[in-house]
C-alpha positions as CSV (number, residue, x, y, z in Angstrom):
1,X,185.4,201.1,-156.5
2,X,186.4,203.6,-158.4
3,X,190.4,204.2,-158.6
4,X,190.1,208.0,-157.4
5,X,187.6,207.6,-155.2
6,X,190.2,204.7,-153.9
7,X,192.6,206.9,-153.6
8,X,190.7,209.5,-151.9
9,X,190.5,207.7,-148.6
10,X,194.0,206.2,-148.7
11,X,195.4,209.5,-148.6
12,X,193.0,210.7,-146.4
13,X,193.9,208.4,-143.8
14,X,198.0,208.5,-144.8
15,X,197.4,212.6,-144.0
16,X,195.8,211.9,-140.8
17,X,198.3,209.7,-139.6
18,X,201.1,211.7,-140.7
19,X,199.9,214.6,-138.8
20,X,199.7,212.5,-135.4
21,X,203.0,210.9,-136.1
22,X,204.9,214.3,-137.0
23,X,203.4,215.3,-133.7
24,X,204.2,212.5,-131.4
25,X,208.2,212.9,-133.1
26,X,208.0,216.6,-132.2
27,X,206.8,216.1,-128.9
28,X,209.5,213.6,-128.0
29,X,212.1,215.7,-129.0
30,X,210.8,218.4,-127.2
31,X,210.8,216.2,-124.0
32,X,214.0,214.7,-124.5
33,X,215.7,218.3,-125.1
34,X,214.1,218.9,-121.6
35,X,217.2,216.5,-120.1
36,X,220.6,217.8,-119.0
37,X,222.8,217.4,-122.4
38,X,225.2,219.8,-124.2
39,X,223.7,222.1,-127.0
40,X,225.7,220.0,-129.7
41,X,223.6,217.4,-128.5
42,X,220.6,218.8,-128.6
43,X,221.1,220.6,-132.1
44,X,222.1,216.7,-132.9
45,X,218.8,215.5,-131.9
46,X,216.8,218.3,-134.0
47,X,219.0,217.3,-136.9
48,X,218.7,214.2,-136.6
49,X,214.7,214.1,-137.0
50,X,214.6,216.6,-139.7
51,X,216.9,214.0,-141.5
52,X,214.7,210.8,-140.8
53,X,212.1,212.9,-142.1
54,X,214.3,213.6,-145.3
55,X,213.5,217.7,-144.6
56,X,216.3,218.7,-143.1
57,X,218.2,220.4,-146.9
58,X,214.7,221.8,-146.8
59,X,215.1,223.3,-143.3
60,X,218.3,224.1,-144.1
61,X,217.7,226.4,-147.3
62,X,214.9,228.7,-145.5
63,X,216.7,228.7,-141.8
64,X,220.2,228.4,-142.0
65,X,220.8,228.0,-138.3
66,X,219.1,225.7,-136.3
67,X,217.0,227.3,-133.4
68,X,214.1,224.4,-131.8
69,X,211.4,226.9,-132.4
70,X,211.8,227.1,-135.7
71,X,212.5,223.7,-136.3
72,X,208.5,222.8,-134.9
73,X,207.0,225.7,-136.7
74,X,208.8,224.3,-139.6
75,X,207.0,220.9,-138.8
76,X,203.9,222.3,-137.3
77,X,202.7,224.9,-140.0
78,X,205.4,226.6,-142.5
79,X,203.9,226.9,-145.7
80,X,206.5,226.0,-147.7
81,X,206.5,222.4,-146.3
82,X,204.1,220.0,-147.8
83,X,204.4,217.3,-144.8
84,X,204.4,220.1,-141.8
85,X,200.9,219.3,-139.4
86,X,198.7,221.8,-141.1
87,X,200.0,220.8,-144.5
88,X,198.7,217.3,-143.6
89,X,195.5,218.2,-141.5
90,X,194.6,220.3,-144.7
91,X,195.3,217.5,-147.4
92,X,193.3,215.4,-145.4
93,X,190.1,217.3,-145.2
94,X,190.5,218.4,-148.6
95,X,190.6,214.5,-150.0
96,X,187.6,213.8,-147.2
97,X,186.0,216.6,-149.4
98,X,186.3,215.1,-152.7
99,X,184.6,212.0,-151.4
100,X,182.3,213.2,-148.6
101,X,179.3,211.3,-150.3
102,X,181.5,207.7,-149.3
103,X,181.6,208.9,-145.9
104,X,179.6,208.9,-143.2
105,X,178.5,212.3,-141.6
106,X,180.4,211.8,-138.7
107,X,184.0,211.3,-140.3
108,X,183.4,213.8,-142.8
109,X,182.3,216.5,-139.9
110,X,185.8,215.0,-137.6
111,X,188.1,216.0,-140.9
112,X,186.0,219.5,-142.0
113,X,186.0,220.5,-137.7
114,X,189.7,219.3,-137.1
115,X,190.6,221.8,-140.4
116,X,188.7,224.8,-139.0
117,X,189.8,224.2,-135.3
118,X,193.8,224.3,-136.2
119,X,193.9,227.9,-137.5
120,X,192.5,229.1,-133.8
121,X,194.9,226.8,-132.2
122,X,197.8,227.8,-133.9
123,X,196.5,231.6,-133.2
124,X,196.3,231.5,-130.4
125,X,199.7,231.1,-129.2
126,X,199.1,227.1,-127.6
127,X,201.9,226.1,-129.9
128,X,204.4,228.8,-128.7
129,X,203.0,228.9,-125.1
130,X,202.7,224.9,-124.8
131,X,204.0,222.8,-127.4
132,X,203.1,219.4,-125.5
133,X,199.1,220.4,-125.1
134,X,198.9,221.2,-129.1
135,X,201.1,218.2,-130.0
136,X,198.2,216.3,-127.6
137,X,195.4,218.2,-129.5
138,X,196.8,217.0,-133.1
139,X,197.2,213.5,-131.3
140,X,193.2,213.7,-130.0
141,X,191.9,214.4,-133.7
142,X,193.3,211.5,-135.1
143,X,192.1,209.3,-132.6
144,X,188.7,210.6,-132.9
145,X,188.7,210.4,-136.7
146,X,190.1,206.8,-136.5
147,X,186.8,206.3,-134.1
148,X,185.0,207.1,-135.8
149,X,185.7,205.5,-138.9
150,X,185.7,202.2,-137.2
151,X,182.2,203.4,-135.0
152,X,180.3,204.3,-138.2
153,X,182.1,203.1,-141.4
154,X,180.0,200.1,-143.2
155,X,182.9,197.3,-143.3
156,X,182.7,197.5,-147.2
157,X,186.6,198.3,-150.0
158,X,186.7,202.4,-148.7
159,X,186.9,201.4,-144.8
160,X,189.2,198.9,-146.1
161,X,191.6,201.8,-148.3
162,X,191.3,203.9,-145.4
163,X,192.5,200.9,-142.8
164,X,195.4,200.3,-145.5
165,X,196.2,204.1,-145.8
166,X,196.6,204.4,-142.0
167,X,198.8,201.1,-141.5
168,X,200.9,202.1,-144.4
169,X,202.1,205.4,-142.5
170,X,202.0,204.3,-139.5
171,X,204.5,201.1,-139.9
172,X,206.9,203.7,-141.9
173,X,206.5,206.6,-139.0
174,X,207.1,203.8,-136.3
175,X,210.3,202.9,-137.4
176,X,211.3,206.6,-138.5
177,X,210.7,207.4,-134.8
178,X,212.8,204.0,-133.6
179,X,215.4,205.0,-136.0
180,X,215.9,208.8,-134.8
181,X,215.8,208.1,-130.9
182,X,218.4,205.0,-131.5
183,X,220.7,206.9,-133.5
184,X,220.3,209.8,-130.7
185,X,220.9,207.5,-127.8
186,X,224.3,206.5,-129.9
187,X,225.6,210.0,-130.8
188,X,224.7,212.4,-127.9
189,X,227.4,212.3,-125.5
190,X,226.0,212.0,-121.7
191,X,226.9,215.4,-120.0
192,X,228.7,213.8,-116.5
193,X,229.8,210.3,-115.9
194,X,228.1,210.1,-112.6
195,X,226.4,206.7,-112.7
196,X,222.8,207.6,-111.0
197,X,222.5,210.4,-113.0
198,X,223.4,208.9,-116.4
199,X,220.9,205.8,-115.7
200,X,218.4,208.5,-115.0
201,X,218.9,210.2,-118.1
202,X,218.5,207.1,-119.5
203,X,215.6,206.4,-118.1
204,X,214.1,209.2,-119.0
205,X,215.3,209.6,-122.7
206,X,213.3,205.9,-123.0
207,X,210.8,206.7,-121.3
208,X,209.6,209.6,-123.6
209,X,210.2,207.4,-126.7
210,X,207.6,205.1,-125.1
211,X,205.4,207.9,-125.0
212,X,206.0,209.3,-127.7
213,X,204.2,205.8,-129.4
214,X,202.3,205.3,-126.5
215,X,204.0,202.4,-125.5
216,X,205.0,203.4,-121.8
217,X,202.5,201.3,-119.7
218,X,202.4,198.6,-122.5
219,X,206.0,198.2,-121.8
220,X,205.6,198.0,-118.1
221,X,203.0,195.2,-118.9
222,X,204.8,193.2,-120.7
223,X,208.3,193.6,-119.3
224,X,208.0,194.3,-115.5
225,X,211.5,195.7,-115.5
226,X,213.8,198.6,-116.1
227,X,213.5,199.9,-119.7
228,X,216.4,199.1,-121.9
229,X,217.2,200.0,-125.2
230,X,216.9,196.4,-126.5
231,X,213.3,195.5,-125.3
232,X,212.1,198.8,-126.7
233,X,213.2,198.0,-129.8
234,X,211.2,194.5,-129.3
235,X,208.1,196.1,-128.4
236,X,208.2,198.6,-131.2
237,X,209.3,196.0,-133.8
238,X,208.5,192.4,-133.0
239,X,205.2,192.5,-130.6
240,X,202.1,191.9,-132.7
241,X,200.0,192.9,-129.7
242,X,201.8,196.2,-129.7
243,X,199.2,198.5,-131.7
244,X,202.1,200.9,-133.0
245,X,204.8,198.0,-133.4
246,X,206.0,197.4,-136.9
247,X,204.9,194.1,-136.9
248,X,201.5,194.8,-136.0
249,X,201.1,197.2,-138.7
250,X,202.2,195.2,-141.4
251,X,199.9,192.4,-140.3
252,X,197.0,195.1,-140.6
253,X,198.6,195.7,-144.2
254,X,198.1,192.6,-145.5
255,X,194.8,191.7,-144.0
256,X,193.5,194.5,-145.6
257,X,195.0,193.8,-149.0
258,X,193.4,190.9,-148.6
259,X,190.1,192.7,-148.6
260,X,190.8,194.4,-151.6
261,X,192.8,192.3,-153.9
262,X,191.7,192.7,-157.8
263,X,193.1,190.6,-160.6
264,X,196.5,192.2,-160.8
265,X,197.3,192.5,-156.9
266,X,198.9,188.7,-156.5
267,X,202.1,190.1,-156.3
268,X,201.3,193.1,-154.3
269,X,200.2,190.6,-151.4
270,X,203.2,188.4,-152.1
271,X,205.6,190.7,-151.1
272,X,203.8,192.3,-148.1
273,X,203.8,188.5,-147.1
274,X,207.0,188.3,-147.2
275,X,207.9,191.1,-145.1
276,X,204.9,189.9,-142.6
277,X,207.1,186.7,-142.3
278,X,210.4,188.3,-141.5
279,X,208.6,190.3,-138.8
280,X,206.8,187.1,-137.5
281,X,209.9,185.2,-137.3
282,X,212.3,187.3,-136.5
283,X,213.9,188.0,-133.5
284,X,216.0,191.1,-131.7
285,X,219.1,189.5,-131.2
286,X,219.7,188.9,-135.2
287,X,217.9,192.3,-136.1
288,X,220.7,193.8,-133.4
289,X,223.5,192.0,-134.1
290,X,223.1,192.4,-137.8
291,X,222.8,196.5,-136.8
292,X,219.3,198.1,-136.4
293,X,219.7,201.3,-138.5
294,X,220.5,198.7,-141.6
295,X,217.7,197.2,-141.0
296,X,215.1,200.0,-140.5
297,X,216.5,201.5,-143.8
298,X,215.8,198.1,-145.6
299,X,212.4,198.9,-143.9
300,X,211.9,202.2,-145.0
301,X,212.6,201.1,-148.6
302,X,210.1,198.1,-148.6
303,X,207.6,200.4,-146.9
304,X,207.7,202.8,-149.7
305,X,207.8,200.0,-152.8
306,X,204.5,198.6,-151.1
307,X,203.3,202.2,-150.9
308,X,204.1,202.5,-155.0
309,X,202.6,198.4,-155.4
310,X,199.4,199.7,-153.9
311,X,199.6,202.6,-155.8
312,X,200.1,201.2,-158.8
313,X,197.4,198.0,-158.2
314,X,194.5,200.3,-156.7
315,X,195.2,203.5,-157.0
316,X,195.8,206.9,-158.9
317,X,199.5,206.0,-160.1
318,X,202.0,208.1,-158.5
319,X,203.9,210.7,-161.3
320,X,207.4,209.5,-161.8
């Protein structure tokens, strides 16, 4: 296959994916600021995922002061932010576009229909009036587009770049999400020191992180029990049968590298191996003990070096 045509679908899909990540982290924030805390704490929590998302100097320089709504129509459809929803939903369509004839009909109509629905939606007030039901319509389309790739998609390398494209930003928004909510659960004070109200708050505030991956009756399957912060960082991290768990998506990674490999990939494969193997083997007591933001920042950073490996083994090299 052809490098650019490669590329094409792995950006494609990473677009895609974005979108429905940036959407799930928007709509847990919005939930969570839903839950009795101090506005400190919730200007905290706004911060906090601009800077996981490395936009917050960006945010910054056009706002100033931080106001929610203009922190998710930063996120949801400024113009001058390339990773905001209709940023994404836009690059997407338009790399669908250059390879439309590698495509089936039906994933290239999900991509062009998704691109001409969002300009309605965001026109017609749903974002403004109900953040939640967009954030759910941005979360439908990239289900459907990820149906339909798998439904109609011969099994051949550009379902395989577009499987590797979607694993890829998903492992890396997965923990960007984990990371955010942890270090909000550390640094926002509880607003009483009632007992039953604070384990509510609790509950809650876990809760809509569960959600937010769509891990809340998955959790209940597995565990049986209250939520606590501990096994929701197992499920998200350590659970291959989690779909969104970090494990999980790096397994996906390297299956699909495997699918792919050319002559100069060996050590591409190596070192997604290895991080597949600290995953496997790992456990939550030594990820905790040895402290969990380290860690997902050590993730983050071997995310993006297999991002550049990949880029560099299959794809259109990134600029430097």
């Amino acid at each position: 296959m052809l490098s650019r045509t490669a590329d094409h679908l792995f950006w494609m899909a990473r677009y895609t994916e974005r979108a429905e990540n940036t959407a799930r982290m928007l709509d847990v924030n919005v939930q969570t600021a839903l839950l009795p805390q101090s506005a400190h704490a919730a200007e905290q929590g706004w911060r906090a995922m601009l800077g996981i998302s490395e936009l917050l100097d960006a945010f910054d320089d056009k706002y100033g002061l931080l106001a929610a709504k203009d922190v998710i129509d930063f996120m949801v459809r400024d113009p001058d932010n390339p990773s905001s929803i209709a940023a994404c939903l836009t690059q997407a369509r338009e790399n669908a576009r250059a390879v439309r004839g590698t495509l089936t009909t039906e994933v290239w109509e999900t991509h062009n229909a998704t691109w001409l629905d969002l300009q309605g939606k965001l026109d017609s007030g749903l974002l403004e009036r109900d953040p939640s039901e967009f954030f759910e319509w941005v979360k439908y389309r990239s289900h459907l587009s990820r149906g339909v790739t798998i439904g109609t998609m011969l099994r051949d390398e550009a379902f395989y770049f577009i499987r590797l494209g979607t694993h890829l930003e998903r492992a890396d928004n997965t923990a960007r999400i984990l990371d955010v909510k942890f270090h909000g659960a550390a640094v926002s004070p509880h607003t009483d020191i009632n007992p039953d109200k604070e384990l509510q708050r609790d509950f809650y505030y876990w809760a809509a992180l569960l959600r937010s991956v769509s891990g809340f009756e998955n959790y209940r399957k597995v565990y049986r029990d209250v939520i606590t912060p501990e096994r929701v960082a197992e499920l998200l991290i350590l659970r291959a049968d989690m779909p969104r768990s970090l494990l999980a998506c790096v397994e996906e990674v390297v299956a699909n590298l495997q699918q792919v490999r050319n002559d100069v990939s060996a050590d591409t494969e190596r070192f997604a191996g290895k991080l597949l193997a600290e995953l496997k083997f790992g456990s939550i007591e030594e990820i905790l003990d040895d402290g969990l933001h380290g860690f997902l920042t050590q993730f983050f950073e071997r995310i993006f070096e297999l991002g550049n490996r990949v880029s560099r083994d299959f794809l259109v090299p990134l600029a430097a």
